[in-house]
C-alpha positions as CSV (number, residue, x, y, z in Angstrom):
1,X,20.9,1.7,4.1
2,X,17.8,0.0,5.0
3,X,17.5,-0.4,9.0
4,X,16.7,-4.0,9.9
5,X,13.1,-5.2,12.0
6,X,15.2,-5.6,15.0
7,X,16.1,-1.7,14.7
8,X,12.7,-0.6,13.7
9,X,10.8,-2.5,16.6
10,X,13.3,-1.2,18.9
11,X,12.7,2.6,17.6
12,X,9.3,2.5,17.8
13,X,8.4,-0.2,21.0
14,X,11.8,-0.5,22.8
15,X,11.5,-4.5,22.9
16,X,9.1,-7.4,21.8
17,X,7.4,-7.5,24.6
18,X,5.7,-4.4,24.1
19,X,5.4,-4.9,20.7
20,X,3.3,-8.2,21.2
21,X,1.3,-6.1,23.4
22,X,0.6,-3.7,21.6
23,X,0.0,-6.1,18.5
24,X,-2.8,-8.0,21.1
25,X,-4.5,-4.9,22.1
26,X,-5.1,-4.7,18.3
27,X,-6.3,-8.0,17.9
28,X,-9.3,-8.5,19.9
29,X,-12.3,-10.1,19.0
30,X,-13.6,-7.8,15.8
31,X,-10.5,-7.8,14.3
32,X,-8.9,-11.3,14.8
33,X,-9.1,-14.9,13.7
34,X,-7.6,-17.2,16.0
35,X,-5.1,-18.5,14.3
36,X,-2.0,-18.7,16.6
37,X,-0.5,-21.5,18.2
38,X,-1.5,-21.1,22.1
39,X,1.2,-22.7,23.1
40,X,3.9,-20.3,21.5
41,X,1.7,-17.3,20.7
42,X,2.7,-14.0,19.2
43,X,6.1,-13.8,21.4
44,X,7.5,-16.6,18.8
45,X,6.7,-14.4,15.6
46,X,9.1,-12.9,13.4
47,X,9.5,-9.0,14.1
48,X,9.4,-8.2,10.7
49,X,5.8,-10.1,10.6
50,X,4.9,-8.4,13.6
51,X,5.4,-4.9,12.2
52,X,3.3,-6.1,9.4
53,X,0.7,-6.9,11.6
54,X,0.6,-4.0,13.5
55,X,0.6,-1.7,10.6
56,X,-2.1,-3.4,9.0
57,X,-4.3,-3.8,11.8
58,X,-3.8,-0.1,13.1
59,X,-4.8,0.9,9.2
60,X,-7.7,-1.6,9.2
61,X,-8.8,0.2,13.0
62,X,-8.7,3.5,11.7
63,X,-10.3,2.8,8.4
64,X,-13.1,0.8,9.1
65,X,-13.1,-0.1,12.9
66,X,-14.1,-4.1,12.7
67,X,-13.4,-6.7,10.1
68,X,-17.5,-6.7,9.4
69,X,-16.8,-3.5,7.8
70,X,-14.0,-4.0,6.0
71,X,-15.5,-7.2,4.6
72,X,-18.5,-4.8,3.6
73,X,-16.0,-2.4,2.0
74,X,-14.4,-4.9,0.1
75,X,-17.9,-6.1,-1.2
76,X,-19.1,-3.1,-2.2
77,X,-15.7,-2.1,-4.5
78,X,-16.4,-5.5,-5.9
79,X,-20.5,-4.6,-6.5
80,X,-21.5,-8.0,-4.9
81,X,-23.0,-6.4,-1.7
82,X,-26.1,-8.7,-1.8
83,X,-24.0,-11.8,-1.9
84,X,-23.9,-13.5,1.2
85,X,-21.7,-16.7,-0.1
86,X,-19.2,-14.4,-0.6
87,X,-19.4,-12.4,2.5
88,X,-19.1,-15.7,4.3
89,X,-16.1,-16.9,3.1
90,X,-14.9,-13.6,3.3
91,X,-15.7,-13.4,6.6
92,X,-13.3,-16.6,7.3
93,X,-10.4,-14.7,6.2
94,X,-7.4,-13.1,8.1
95,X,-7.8,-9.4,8.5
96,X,-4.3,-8.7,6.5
97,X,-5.6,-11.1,3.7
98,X,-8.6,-9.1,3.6
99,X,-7.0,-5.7,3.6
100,X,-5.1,-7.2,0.8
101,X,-8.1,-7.7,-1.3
102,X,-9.3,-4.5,-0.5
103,X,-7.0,-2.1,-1.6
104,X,-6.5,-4.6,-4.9
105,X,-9.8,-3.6,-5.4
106,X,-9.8,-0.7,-4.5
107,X,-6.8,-0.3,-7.8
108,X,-9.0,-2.2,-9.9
109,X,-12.2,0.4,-9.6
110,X,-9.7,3.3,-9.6
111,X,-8.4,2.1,-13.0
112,X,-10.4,4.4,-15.4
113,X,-9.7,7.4,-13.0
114,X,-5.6,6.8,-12.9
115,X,-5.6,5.8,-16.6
116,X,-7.6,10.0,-17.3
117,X,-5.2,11.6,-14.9
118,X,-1.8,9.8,-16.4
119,X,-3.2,10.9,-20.1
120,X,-3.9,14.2,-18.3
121,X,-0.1,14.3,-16.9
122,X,0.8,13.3,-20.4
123,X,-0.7,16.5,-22.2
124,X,0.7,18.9,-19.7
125,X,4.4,17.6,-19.8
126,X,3.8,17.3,-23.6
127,X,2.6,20.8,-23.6
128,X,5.4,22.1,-21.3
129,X,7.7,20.4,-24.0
130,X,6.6,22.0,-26.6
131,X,6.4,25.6,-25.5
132,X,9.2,27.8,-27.8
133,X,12.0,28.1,-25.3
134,X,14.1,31.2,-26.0
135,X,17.2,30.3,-28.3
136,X,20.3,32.1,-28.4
137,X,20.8,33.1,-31.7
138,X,23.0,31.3,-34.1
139,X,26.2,32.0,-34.9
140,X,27.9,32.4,-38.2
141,X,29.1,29.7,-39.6
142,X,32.8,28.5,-38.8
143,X,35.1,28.9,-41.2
144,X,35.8,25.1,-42.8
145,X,39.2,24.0,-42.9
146,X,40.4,21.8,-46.1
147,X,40.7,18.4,-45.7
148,X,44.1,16.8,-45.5
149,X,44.9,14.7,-48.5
């Protein structure tokens, strides 16, 4: 059975508070857009979209470091480095909108590699199929008994 947000952000952080702390050490000025309500803040999110959060923007951290970077990343799986319409706008987005993109990308320019190495996968099953197997040898044939009329 699948253990609920509540259970998970109690595993891992022990309450919300240090969840949303741990979520704001995260979110500091080359990661985050200010989005939030100031008023409420992060204390009034959803844990299950905290999770989120924090596993996307420890990924984002150890991947690329800033949101500059990952915006670069994204721009250079897309070949539209030089582009600097694009990197603006990009620039506007969220960091988990971003990451998003990127690894969409990312399964768009590893297309032709995944397609060769499921064909490859393919063969060798195929081949593993096909290899002569050892049979036990046949037995005679049983004896047939007349039909009943």
């Amino acid at each position: 059975m699948a253990k609920t947000p509540l259970t998970l952000m109690k595993e891992a952080f022990g309450d919300k508070a240090k969840l949303v702390l741990a979520l704001e050490k995260l979110t500091g000025e080359e990661l985050w857009v200010a989005r939030t309500n100031k008023s409420k803040g992060l204390a009034h999110v959803s844990n299950a979209k905290l999770l989120r959060l924090h596993a996307t923007f420890t990924e984002v951290k150890e991947k690329f470091g800033t949101r500059e970077k990952l915006v670069g990343a994204l721009l250079e799986l897309e070949k539209r480095s030089k582009d600097t319409g694009l990197r603006q706008k990009l620039s506007e987005w969220p960091v988990p909108r971003l990451f998003d993109a990127y690894k969409s990308a990312l399964k768009r320019s590893n297309a032709p590699v995944a397609k060769a190495k499921a064909a490859e996968d393919k063969a060798k099953r195929s081949a593993v199929e096909k290899a002569p197997e050892k049979k036990p040898a046949k037995k005679a044939a049983a004896k047939k008994t007349p039909a009943k009329k």
